[in-house]
C-alpha positions as CSV (number, residue, x, y, z in Angstrom):
1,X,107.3,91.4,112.4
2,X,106.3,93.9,109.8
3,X,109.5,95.9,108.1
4,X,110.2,98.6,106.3
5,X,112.8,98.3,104.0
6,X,114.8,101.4,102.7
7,X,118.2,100.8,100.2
8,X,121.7,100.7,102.2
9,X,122.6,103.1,99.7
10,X,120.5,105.8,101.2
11,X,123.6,107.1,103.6
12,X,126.0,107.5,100.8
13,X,123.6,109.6,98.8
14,X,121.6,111.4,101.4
15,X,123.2,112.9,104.9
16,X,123.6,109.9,107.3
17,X,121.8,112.3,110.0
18,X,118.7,112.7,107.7
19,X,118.2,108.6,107.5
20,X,118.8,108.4,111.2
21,X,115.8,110.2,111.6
22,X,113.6,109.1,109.6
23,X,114.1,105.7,111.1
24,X,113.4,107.5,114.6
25,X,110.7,108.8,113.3
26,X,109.2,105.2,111.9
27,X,110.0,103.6,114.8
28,X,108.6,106.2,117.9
29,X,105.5,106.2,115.2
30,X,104.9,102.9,114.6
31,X,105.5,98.7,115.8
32,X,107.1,98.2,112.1
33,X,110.9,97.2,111.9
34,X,113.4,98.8,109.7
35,X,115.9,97.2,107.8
36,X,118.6,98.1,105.0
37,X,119.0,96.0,101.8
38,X,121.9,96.1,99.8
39,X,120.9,97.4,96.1
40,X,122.3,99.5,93.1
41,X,119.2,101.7,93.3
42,X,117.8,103.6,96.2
43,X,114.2,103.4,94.6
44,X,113.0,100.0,96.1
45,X,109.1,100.3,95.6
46,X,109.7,100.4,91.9
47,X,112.0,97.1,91.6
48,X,111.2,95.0,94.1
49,X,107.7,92.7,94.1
50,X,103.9,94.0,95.1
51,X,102.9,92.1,97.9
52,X,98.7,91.1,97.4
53,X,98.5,88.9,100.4
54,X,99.8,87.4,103.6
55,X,103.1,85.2,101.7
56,X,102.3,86.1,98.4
57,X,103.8,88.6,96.1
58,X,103.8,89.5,92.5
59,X,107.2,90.4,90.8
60,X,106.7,92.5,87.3
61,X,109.2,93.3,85.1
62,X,111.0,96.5,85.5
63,X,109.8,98.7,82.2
64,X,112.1,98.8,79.5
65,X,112.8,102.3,79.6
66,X,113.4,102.8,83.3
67,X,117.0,103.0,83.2
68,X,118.3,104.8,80.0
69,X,122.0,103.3,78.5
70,X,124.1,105.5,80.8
71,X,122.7,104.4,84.0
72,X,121.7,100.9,83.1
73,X,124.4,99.2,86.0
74,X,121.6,100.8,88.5
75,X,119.3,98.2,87.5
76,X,118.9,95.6,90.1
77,X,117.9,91.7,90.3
78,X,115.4,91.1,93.3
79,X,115.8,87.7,93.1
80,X,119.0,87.4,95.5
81,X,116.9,90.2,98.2
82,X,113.9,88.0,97.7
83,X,115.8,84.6,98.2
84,X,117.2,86.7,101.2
85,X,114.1,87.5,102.5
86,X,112.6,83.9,101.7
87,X,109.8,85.2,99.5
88,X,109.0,83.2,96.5
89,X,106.9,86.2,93.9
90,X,104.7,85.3,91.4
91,X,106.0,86.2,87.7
92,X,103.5,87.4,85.3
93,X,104.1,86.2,81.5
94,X,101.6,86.7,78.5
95,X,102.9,84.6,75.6
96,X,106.2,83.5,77.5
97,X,106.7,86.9,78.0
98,X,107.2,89.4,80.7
99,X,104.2,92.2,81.7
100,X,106.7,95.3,82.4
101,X,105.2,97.0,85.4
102,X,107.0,99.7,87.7
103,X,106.0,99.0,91.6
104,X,105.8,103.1,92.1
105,X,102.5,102.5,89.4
106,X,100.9,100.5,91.4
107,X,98.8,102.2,94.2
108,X,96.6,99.3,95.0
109,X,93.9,99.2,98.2
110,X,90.5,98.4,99.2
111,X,90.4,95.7,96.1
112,X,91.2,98.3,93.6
113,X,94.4,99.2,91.7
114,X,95.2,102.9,89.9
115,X,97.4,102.6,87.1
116,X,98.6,105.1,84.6
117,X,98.0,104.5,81.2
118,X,101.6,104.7,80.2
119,X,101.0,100.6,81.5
120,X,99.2,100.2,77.7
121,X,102.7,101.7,75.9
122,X,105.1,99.4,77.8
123,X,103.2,96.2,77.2
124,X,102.6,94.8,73.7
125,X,99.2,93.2,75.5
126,X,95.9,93.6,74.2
127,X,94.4,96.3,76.7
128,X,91.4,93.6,77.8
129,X,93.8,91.2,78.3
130,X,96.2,93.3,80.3
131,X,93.5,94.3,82.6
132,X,92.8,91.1,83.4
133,X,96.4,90.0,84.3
134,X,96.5,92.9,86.3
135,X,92.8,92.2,88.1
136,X,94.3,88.4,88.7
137,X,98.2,88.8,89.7
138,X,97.5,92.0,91.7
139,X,94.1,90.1,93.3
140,X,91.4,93.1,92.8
141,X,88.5,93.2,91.5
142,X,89.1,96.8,90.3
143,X,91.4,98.0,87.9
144,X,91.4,101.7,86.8
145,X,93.8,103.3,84.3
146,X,94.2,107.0,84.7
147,X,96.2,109.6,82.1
148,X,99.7,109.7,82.4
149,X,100.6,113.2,83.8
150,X,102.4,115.0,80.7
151,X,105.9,116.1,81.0
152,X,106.2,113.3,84.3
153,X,109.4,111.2,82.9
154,X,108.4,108.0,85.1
155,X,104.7,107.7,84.3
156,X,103.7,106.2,88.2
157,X,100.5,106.9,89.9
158,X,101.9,107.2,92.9
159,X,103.2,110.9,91.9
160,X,99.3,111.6,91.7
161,X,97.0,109.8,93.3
162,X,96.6,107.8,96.9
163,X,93.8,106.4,99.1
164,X,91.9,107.5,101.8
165,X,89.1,104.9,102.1
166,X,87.6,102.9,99.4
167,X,85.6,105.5,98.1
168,X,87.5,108.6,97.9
169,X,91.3,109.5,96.6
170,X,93.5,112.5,97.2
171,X,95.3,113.9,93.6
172,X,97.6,116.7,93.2
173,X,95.8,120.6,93.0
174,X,96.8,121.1,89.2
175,X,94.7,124.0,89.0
176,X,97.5,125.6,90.5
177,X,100.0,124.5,87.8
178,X,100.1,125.2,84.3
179,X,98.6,121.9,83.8
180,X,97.2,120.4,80.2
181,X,93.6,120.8,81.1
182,X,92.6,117.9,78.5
183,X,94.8,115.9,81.2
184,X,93.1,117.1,84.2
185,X,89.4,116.2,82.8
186,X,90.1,112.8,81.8
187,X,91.9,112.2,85.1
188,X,88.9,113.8,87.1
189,X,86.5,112.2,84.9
190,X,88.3,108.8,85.2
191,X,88.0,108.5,89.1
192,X,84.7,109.4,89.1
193,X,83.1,107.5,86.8
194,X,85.2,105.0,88.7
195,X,82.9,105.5,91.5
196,X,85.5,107.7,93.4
197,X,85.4,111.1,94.9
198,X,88.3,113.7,94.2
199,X,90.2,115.7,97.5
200,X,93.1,118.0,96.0
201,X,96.5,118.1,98.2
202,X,99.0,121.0,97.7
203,X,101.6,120.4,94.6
204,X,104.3,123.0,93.5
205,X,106.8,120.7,91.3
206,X,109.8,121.8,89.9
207,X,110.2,121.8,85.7
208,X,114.2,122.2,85.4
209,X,116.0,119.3,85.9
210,X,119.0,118.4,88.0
211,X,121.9,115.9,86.3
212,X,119.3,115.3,83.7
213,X,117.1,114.2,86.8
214,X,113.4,115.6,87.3
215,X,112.9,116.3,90.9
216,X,110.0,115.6,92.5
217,X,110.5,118.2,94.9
218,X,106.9,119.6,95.9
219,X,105.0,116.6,95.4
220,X,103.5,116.2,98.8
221,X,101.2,112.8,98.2
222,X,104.2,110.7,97.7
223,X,104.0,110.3,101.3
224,X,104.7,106.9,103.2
225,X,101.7,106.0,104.9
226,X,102.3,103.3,107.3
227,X,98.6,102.2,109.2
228,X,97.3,105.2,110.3
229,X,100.6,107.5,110.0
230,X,101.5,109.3,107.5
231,X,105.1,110.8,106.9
232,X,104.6,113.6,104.6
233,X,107.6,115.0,102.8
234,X,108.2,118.6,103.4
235,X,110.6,120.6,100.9
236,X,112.2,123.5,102.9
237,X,108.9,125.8,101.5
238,X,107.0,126.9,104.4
239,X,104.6,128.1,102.7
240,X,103.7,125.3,100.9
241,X,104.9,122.9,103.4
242,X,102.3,124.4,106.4
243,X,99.6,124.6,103.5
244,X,100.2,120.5,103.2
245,X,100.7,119.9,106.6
246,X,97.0,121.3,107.6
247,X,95.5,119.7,104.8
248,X,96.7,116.4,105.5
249,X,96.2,116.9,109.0
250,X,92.7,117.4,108.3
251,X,92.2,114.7,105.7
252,X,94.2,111.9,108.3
253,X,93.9,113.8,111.9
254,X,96.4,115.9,113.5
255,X,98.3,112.9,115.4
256,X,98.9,111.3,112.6
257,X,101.0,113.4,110.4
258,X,104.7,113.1,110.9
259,X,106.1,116.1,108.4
260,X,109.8,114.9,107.4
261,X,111.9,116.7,105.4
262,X,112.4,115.9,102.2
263,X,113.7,118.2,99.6
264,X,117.5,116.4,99.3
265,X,115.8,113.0,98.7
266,X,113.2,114.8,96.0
267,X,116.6,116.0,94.0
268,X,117.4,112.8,93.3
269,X,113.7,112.3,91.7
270,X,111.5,110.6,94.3
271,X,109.9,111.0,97.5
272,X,109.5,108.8,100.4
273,X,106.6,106.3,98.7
274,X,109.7,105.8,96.2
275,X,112.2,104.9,98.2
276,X,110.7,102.7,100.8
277,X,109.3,98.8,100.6
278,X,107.6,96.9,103.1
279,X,106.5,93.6,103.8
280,X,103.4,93.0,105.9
281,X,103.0,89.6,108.1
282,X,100.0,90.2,110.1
């Protein structure tokens, strides 16, 4: 059966009520299961392997600066989840070494993978030869490298940029931000000359910072999109929120947008791409 995998740790962080729901939510929406996996982290996309095939997954190495000293016991070894789960990843080396890749960068579909450059400062990898590791262990024949969004403390694309089809992506609206604009034309320029068209979503993010966290409060296209559903994070702004919910509704269709709210979980610096993981048998 396909599952969806959230972190056990999610009811002592968030309101028990809140995860209830959301696993309602999954499971009226859609035929996937839902289980709960014991980690030290509740952000499971970014630790635990890609999948690129029916049985086959790829396991990067958590970046180096992921965790800083003080939170370092977060970090968390997917071996003993993946020996759980019986799933034997892949490990990328170059030189006997590890490629340091965050699973919340990788937004891969359609044979094509988006990637932040932020990939080129973690790995000591001639960019050529990176890519290549990349196009092979991910299995596309497309990978493209986008900016880094400036002042963004984790670097992942998937704070900026999803799929609709193969030839088309949604990005945040930065024109509505006080946004580097050198940023916005290389990230525009990138995805087309990539052969993809632009469709801006609604983003209102937050700049202070909560326990020396950056929320990610109003960043509505960290969504989790299982098959046709999407369950869009909403963040207590109605303004904002309806604004999202009609534009995804009439990017995706209005039966399949399933608005959940959000803006607890986005306090604690992700959304609900971040926190979720799912393995895929069919």
């Amino acid at each position: 059966m396909n599952t969806l995998f959230f972190s056990s740790l999610l009811t002592r962080f968030l309101n028990p009520s809140w995860v209830e729901n959301l696993t309602t939510l999954i499971k009226k929406h859609t035929d996937f299961n839902v289980q709960f996996i014991e980690t030290k982290d509740i952000w499971c996309r970014d630790f635990l392997p890609i999948q690129v095939g029916k049985n086959k997954f790829v396991q990067f190495t958590l970046t180096k600066n992921y965790y800083s000293k003080k939170i370092k016991h977060l970090q968390t070894d997917p071996s003993p989840i993946c020996q759980m789960l019986g799933i034997e990843p892949i490990t990328p080396k170059f030189n006997g070494l590890p490629v340091y890749l965050d699973g919340g960068n990788v937004i891969r579909k359609f044979n094509k993978v988006i990637i932040t450059d932020k990939v080129f400062k973690d790995n000591k990898i001639p960019p050529v030869e990176l890519i290549n590791i990349l196009k092979d262990f991910l299995e596309v024949d497309q990978v493209i490298i986008i900016p880094k969004e400036p002042g963004e403390d984790s670097g992942h694309s998937d704070g900026m940029v999803r799929f609709i089809n193969k030839d088309t992506v949604l990005i945040n609206n930065y024109s509505e931000v006080n946004t580097n604009r050198t940023f916005l034309k290389k990230l525009r320029q990138t995805l087309m000359e990539s052969g993809l068209s632009i469709i801006e979503v609604p983003y209102k993010p937050r700049y202070d910072r909560i326990n020396g966290l950056q929320p990610s409060t109003g960043i509505y296209v960290n969504y989790l999109q299982i098959g046709s559903k999407i369950f869009l994070p909403t963040f207590d702004d109605p303004e904002t929120d309806d604004l999202s919910i009609s534009v995804f509704q009439s990017i995706f269709g209005l039966e399949n947008i399933i608005p959940v709210p959000s803006k607890e979980l986005s306090l604690l610096g992700g959304v609900l791409n971040c926190c979720s993981w799912e393995i895929i048998t069919e």
